[in-house]
VEXDREN-2710 file (C-alpha; in Angstrom, 1 decimal):
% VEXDREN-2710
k/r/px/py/pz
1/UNK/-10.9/-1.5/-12.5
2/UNK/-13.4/-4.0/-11.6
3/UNK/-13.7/-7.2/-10.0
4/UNK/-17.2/-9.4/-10.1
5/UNK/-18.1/-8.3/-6.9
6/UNK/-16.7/-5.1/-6.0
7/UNK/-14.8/-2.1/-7.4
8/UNK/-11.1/-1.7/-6.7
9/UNK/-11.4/1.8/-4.9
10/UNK/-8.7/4.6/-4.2
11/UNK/-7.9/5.2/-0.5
12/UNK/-5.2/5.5/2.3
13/UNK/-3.5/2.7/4.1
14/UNK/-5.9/2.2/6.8
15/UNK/-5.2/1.7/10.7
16/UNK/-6.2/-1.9/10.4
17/UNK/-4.5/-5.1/10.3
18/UNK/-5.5/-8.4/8.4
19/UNK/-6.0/-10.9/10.8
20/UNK/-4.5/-14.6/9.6
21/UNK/-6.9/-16.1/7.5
22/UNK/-4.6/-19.0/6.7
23/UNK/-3.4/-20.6/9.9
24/UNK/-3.9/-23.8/10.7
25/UNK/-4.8/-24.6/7.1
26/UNK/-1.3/-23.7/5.2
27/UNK/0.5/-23.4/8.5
28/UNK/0.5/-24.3/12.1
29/UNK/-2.1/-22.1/13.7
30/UNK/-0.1/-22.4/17.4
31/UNK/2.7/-19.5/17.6
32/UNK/5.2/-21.9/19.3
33/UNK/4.5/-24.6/16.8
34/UNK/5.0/-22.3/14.1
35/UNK/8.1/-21.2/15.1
36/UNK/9.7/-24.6/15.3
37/UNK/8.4/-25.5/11.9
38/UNK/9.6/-22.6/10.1
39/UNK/13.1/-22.9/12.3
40/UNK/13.5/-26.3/11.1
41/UNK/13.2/-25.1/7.2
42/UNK/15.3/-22.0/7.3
43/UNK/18.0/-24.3/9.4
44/UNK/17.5/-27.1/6.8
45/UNK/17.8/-24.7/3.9
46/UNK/20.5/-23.2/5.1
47/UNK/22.4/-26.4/5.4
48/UNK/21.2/-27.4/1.5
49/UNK/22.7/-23.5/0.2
50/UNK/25.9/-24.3/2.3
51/UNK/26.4/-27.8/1.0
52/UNK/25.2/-27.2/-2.6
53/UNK/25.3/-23.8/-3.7
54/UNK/28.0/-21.7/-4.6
55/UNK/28.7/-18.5/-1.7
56/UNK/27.1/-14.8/-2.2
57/UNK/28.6/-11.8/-1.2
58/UNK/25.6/-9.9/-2.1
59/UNK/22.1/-10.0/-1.4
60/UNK/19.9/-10.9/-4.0
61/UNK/17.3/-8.3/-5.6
62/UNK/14.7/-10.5/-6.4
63/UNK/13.6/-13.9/-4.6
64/UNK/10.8/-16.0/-6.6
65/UNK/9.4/-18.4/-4.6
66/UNK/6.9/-20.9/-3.8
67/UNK/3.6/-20.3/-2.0
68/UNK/2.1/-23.8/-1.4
69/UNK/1.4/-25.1/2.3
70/UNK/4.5/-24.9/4.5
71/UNK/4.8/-29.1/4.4
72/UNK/4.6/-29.3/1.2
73/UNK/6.7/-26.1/-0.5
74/UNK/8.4/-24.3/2.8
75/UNK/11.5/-25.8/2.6
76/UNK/11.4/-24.8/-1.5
77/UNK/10.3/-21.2/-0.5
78/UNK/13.1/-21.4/2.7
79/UNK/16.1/-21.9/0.0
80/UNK/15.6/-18.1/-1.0
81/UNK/15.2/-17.3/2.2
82/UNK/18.3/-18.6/3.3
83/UNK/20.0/-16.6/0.7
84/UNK/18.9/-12.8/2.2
85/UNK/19.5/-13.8/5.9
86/UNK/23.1/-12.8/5.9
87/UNK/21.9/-9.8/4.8
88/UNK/18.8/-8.7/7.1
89/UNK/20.5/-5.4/8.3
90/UNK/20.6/-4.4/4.9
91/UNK/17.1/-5.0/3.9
92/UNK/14.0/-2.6/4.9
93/UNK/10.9/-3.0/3.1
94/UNK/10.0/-6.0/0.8
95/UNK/7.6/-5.4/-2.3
96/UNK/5.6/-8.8/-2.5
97/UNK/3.4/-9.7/-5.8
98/UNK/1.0/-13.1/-5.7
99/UNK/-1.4/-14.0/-8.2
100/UNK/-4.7/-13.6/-7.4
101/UNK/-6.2/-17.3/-6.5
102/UNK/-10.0/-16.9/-4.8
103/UNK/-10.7/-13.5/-6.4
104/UNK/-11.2/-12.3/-9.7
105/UNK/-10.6/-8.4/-10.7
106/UNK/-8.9/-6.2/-13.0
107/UNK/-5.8/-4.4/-11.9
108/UNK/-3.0/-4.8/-9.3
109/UNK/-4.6/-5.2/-5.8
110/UNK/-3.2/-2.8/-2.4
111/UNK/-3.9/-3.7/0.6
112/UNK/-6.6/-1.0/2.7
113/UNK/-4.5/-1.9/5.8
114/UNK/-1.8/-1.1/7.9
115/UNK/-0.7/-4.5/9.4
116/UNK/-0.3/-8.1/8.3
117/UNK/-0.8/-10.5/11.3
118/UNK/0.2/-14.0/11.4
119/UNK/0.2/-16.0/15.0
120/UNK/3.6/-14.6/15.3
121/UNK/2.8/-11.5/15.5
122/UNK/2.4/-8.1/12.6
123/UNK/4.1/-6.8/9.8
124/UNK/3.7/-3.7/9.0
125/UNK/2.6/-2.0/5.9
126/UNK/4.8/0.2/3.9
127/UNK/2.4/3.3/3.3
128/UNK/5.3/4.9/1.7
129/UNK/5.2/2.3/-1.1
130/UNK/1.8/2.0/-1.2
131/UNK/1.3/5.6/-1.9
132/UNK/4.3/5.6/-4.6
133/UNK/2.3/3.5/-6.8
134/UNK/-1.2/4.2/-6.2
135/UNK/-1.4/6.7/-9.0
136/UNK/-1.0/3.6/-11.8
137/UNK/-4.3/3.8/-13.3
138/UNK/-4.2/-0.2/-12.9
139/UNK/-3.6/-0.3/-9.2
140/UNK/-5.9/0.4/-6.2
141/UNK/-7.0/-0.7/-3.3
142/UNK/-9.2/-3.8/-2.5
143/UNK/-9.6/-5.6/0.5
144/UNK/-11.1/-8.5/-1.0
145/UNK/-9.0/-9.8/-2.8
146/UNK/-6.4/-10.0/0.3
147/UNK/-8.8/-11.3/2.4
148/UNK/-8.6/-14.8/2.1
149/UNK/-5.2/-14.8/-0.7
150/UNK/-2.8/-17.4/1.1
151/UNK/0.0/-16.3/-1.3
152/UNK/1.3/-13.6/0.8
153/UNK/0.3/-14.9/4.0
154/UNK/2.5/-18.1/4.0
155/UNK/6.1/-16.0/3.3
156/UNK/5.2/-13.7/6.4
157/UNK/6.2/-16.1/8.8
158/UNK/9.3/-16.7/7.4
159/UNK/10.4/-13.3/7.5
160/UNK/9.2/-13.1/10.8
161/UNK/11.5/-15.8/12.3
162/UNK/14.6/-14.5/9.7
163/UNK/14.2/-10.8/11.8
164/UNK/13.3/-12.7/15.4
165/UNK/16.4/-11.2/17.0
166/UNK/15.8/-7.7/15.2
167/UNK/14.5/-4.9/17.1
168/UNK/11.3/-3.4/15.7
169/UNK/12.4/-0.8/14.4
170/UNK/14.8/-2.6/12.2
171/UNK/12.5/-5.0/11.7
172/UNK/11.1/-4.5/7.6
173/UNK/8.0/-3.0/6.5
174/UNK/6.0/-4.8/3.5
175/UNK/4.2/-3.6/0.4
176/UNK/1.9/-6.9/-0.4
177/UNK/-0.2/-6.7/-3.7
178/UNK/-2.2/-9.6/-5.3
179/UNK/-2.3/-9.3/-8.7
180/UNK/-5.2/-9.8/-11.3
181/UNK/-6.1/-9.3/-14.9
182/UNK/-3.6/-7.2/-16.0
183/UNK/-0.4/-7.2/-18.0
184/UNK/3.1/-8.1/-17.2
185/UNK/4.0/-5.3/-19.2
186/UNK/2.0/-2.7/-16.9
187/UNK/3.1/-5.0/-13.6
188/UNK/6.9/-4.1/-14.5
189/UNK/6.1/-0.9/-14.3
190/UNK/4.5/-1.0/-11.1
191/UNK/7.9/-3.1/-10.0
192/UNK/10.4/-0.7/-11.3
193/UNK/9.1/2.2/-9.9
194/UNK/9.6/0.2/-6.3
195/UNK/12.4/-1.1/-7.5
196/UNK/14.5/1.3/-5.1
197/UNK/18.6/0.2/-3.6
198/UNK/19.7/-2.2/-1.6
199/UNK/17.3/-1.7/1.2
200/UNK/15.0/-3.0/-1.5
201/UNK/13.5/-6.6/-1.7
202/UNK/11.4/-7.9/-4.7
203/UNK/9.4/-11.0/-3.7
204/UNK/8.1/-12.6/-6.7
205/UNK/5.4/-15.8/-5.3
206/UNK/4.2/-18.3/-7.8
207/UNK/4.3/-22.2/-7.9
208/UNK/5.1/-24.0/-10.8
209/UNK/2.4/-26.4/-12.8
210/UNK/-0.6/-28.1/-11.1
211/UNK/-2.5/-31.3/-11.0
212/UNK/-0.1/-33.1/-13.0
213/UNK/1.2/-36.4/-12.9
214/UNK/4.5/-37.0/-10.8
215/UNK/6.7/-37.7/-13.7
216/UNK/4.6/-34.7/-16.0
217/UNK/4.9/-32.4/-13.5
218/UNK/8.9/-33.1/-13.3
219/UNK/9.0/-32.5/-17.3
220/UNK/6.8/-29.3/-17.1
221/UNK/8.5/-28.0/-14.6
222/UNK/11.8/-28.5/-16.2
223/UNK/10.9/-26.8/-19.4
224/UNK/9.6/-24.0/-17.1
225/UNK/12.5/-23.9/-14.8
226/UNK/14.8/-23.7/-18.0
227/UNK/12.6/-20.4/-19.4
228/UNK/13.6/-18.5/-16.1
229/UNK/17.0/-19.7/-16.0
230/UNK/16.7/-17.8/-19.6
231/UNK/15.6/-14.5/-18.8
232/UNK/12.4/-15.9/-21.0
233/UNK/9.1/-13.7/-20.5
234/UNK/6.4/-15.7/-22.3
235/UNK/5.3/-18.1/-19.1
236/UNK/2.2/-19.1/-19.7
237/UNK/-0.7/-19.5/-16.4
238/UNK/-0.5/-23.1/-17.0
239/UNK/3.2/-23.6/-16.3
240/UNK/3.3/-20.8/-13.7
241/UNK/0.3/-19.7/-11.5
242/UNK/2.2/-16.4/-11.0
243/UNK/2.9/-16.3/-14.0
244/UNK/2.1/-12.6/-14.8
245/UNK/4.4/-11.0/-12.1
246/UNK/7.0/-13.6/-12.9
247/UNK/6.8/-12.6/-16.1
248/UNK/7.1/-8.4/-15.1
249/UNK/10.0/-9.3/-12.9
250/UNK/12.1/-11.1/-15.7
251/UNK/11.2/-8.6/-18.3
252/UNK/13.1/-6.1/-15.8
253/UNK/15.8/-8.6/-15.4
254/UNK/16.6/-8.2/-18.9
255/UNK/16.4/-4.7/-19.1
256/UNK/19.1/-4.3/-15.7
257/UNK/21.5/-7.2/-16.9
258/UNK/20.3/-8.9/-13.3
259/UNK/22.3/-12.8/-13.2
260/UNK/20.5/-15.8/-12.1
261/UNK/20.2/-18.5/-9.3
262/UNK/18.4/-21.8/-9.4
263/UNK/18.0/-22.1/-5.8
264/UNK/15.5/-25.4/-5.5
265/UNK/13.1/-27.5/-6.9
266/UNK/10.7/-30.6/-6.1
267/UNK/6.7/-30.5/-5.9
268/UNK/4.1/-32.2/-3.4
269/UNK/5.2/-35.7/-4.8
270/UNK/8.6/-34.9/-3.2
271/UNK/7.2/-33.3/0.2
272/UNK/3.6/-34.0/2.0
273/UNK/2.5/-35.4/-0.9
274/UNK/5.2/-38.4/-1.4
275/UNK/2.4/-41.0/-1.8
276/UNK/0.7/-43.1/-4.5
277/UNK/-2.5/-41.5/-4.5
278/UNK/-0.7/-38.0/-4.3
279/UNK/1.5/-38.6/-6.8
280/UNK/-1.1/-38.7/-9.6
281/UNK/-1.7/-35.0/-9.2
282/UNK/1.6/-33.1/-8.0
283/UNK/1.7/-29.0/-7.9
284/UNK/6.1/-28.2/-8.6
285/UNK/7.6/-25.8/-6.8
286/UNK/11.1/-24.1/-7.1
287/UNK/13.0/-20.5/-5.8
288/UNK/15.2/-18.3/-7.7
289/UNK/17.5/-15.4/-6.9
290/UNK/17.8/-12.7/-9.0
291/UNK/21.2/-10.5/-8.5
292/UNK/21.9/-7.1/-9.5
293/UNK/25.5/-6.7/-11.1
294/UNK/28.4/-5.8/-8.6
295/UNK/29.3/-2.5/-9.9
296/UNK/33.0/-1.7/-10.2
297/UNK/35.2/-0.9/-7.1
298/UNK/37.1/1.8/-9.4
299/UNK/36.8/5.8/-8.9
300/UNK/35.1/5.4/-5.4
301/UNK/36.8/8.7/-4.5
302/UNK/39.3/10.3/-2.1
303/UNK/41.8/8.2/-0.4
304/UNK/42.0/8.8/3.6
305/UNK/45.4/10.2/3.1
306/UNK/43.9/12.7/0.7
307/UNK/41.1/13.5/3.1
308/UNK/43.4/14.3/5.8
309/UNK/45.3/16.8/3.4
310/UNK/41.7/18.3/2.8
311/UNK/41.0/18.8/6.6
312/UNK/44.5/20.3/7.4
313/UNK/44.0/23.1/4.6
314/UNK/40.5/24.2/5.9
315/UNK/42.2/24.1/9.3
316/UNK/45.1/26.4/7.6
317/UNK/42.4/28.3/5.7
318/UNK/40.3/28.9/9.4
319/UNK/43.2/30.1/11.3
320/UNK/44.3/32.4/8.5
321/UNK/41.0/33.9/8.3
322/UNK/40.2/34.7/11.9
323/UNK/43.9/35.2/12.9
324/UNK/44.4/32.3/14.9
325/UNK/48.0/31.4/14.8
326/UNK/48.9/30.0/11.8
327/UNK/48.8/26.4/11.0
328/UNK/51.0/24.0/8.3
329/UNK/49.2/23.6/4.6
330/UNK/49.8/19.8/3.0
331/UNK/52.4/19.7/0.6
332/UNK/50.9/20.1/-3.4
333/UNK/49.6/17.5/-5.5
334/UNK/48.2/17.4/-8.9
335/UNK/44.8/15.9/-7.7
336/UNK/44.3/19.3/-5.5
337/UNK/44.5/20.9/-9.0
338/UNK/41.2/18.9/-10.3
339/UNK/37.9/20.2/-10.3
340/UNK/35.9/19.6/-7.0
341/UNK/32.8/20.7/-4.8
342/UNK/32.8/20.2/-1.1
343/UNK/31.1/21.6/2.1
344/UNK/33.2/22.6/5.2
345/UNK/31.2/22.0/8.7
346/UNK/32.8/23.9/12.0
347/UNK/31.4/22.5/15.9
348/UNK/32.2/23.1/18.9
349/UNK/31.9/20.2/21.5
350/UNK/29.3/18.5/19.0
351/UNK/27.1/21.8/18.1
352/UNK/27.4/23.6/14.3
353/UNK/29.1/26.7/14.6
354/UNK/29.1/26.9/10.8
355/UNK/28.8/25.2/7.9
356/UNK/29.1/26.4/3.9
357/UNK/29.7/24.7/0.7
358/UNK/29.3/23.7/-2.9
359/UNK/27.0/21.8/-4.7
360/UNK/28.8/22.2/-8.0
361/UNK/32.1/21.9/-9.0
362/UNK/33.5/25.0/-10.0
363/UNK/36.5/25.7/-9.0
364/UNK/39.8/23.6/-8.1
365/UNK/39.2/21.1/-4.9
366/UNK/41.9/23.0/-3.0
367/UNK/40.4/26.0/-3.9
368/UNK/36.6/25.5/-2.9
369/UNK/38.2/24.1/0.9
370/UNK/39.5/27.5/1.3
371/UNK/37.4/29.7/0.1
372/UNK/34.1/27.1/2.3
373/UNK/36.5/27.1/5.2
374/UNK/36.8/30.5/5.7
375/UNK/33.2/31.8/4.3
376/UNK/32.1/29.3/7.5
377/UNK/34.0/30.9/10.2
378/UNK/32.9/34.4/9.1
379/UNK/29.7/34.2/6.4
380/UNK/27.5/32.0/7.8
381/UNK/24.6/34.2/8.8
382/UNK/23.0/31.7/11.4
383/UNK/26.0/32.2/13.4
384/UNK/28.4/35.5/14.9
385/UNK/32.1/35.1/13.3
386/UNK/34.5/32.7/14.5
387/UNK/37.3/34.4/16.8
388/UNK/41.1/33.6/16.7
389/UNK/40.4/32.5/20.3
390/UNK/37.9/29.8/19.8
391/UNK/39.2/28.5/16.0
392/UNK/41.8/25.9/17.2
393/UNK/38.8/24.5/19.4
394/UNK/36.7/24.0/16.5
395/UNK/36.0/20.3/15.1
396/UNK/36.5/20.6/11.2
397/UNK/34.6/18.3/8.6
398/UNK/35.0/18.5/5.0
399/UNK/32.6/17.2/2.9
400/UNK/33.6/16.2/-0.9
401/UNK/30.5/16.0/-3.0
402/UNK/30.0/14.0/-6.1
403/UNK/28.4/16.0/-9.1
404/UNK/24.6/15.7/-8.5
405/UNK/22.5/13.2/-10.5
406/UNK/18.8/14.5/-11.0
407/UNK/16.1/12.1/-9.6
408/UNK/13.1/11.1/-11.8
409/UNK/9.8/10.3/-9.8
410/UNK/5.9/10.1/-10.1
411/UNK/4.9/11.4/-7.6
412/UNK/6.4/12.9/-4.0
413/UNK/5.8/9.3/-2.5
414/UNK/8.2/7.8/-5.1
415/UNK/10.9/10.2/-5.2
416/UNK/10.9/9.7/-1.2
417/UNK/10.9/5.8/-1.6
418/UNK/14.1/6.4/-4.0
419/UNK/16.3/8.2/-1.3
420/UNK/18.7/6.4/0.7
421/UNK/19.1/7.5/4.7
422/UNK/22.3/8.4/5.6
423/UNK/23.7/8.0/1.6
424/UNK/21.9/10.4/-0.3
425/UNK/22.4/14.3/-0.3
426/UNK/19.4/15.7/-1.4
427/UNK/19.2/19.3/-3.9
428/UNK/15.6/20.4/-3.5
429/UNK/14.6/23.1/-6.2
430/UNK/11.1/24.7/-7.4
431/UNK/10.5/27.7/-9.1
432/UNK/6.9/29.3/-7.8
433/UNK/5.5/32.5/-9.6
434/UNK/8.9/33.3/-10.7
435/UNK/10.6/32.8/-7.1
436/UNK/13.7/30.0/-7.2
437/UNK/13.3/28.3/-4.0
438/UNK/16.7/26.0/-3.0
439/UNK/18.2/23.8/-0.6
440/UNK/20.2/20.9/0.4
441/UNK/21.3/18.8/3.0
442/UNK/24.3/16.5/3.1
443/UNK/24.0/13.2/4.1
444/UNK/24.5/13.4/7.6
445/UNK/21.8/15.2/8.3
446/UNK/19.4/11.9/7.7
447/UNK/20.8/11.0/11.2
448/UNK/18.9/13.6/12.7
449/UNK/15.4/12.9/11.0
450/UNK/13.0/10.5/12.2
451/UNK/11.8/9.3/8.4
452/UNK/12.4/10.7/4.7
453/UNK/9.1/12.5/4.9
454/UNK/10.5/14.6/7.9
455/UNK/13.8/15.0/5.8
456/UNK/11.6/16.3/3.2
457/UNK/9.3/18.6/5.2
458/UNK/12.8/20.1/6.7
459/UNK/14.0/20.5/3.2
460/UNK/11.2/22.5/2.0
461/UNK/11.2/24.7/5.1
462/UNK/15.1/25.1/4.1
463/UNK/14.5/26.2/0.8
464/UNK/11.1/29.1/2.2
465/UNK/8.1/26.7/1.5
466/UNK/5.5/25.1/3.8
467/UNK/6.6/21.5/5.1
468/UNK/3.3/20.1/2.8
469/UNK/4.1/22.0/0.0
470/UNK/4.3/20.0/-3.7
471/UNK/3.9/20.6/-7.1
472/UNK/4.9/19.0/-10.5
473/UNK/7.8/22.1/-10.6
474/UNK/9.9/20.3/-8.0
475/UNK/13.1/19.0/-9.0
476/UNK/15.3/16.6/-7.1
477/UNK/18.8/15.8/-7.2
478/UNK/20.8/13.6/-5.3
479/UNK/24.5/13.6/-4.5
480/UNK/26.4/11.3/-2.2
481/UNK/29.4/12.8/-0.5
482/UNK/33.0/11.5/1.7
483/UNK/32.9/13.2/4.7
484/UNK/36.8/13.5/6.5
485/UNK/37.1/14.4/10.4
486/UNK/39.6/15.7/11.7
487/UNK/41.2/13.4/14.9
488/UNK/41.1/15.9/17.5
489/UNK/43.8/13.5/19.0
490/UNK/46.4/13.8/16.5
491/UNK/45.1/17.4/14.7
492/UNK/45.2/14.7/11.4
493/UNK/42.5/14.0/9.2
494/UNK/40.6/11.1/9.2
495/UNK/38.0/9.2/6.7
496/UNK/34.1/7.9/7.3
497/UNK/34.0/7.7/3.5
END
């Protein structure tokens, strides 16, 4: 991989941060004066999606948009912008591809930083993603060719004033690559594999054609504009600058039945450039939103009622086993006949006093709360046995567990960029010379770690191995899981699922 005047090279994200290289040129260089421009696009856009574009529930997977000077393409670019703020809290980290304008090399460019700054401030870089991917034989990192790229640089204020009101910490990281003389084919790759959930956005930057007439550029850009709308993957250079990412992201479009969104589109003729003399050569600009289909509401699980009947036979199955006094078991059902795995949790006044359970289901639902209830109070070797004193002080949880789904990655970078906080149970397994090593934690423990690589690190230390351990014998699988209380209150049972 290697450009004309340097050598993409292999290395960590490091404690830098690009300074702007673009303000004052594409943008107002002043902080305040930025703000208000970029204000006034996100509050025009978001009149224009109101007025003109049917409502969202969801937030879109994919934004393509424009990367031109802020006067001439922002309020383009601010269109799909308009369509993720209602869903800020949702979104973490955005994977950004540009083409490469002012530097030529082979390969998929990383940044060699840990910050992007524009006058309002950083963004920070996602070294999680940057180390999920830099294993692609086409992708490495080069400081070059983000040195003086404005195709990155202009969106970062936009996000910046779309998270003002966000804390920092909920504020999203960013993995930004230029992209250079490579294929879309090998770009999808490098997409997909950060393709991640919902706390995943895909920014796709590219403008439309260049240099053209006014009235060519309107009937380029239409034929262009039609091709997206399509799902169409042959985009040539001349009709798309970005054309080679664009191309990756609607190749994947295709393969994960994503639906469609023209959001906007004009070009300088319409915008800063809305004059004779700039008419006769016109860059077009337009945004898209790619969606991700709404997956079905059916088979989400237990109902609360169901979960309360789950948490008053653990509390029946605790008393019974410690010789508290006994307590009323729900009335039968055919679904406590079915098949189900679940984990039952014991505190007292917020501390674990036990906690045992199934990853698998193998024996009746009813059947596996009993047994995990009372193997809890008496089997858990972290803990002395529950007494028939302290048992009706206890807190109860039971835990239902879907069946576990095993988690294809790369690398450890990219199976930890897959997992979701708080959603994901995680079943850590490697065999080393001959020794099974295993482990889990349920989702709830995610609230307790800082970030998936100290979920990890715990795991490990779970299952017998060194926080850093790794090797390609790991196996992953992820489970998600309903988690029912019972309402110390009442002495019912009540759902967070």
């Amino acid at each position: 991989m290697k450009s004309r005047r340097g050598k993409i090279i292999r290395m960590t994200t490091a404690s830098m941060v690009r300074p702007p290289a673009l303000a004052n040129a594409f943008y107002a260089g002043d902080p305040l004066n930025l703000m208000r421009e970029v204000d006034a696009q996100l509050s025009e856009a978001q009149a224009l999606v109101a007025a003109q574009l049917p409502a969202q529930t969801v937030c879109p997977k994919i934004l393509v948009v424009p990367h031109a000077g802020h006067v001439y393409s922002g309020l383009a670019a601010s269109v799909g912008y308009a369509r993720i703020a209602p869903h800020i809290a949702t979104i973490q980290r955005i994977v950004m591809l540009c083409p490469a304008h002012r530097e030529y090399f082979a390969g998929v460019a990383l940044p060699n930083v840990s910050a992007f700054a524009t006058p309002l401030g950083t963004m920070a870089v996602d070294a999680l993603g940057v180390a999920a991917v830099s294993d692609l034989p086409f992708v490495g990192a080069y400081a070059k060719a983000h040195e003086q790229e404005h195709a990155l640089e202009v969106h970062l204020p936009f996000l910046q004033r779309l998270w003002k009101d966000a804390p920092r910490a909920a504020q999203p990281s960013i993995v930004p690559m230029v992209v250079g003389d490579v294929s879309a084919e090998q770009v999808s790759v490098l997409i997909e594999r950060l393709w991640g959930h919902t706390q995943t956005l895909i920014v796709i930057s590219t403008d439309l054609s260049h240099f053209q007439t006014y009235a060519q550029a309107n009937a380029t850009d239409s034929v262009t504009c039609a091709k997206v709308r399509a799902l169409h993957t042959d985009i040539t250079h001349a009709q798309a600058c970005g054309a080679t990412p664009l191309n990756a992201a609607l190749m994947l479009a295709n393969k994960k039945q994503l639906n469609i969104e023209h959001l906007a589109y004009c070009n300088s003729g319409d915008t800063a450039g809305n004059t004779p003399e700039g008419r006769e050569r016109v860059v077009g600009y337009a945004s898209f939103a790619l969606y991700e289909p709404m997956t079905s509401l059916a088979g989400q699980g237990l109902a609360a009622s169901q979960g309360a009947a789950l948490v008053q036979l653990a509390r029946a199955a605790l008393h019974h086993a410690v010789g508290a006094p006994a307590m009323p078991t729900p009335m039968q059902a055919p679904w406590l006949d079915a098949a189900g795995a679940c984990f039952v949790t014991l505190s007292h006044n917020g501390q674990l006093r036990g906690c045992i359970g199934s990853l698998m289901a193998h024996r009746l639902i009813k059947d596996d709360v009993i047994h995990n209830a009372q193997a809890a109070a008496l089997h858990d070797h972290r803990f002395t046995p529950v007494t028939a004193d302290e048992a009706p002080r206890l807190g109860i949880e039971v835990s239902v567990l879907t069946a576990p789904v095993p988690l294809g990655f790369a690398n450890e970078a990219h199976a930890l960029w897959q997992l979701q906080p708080l959603v994901d149970g995680v079943i850590f397994l490697a065999e080393v010379n001959g020794q099974t090593y295993r482990s889990t934690f349920l989702p709830q423990v995610w609230a307790q770690m800082a970030d998936a690589q100290q979920f990890m690190a715990q795991l490990k230390m779970k299952a017998g191995l060194p926080a850093d351990f790794w090797s390609n014998a790991v196996q992953l699988q992820t489970y998600r899981v309903q988690e029912f209380h019972e309402d110390p209150s009442t002495g019912s049972g009540r759902t967070d699922g």
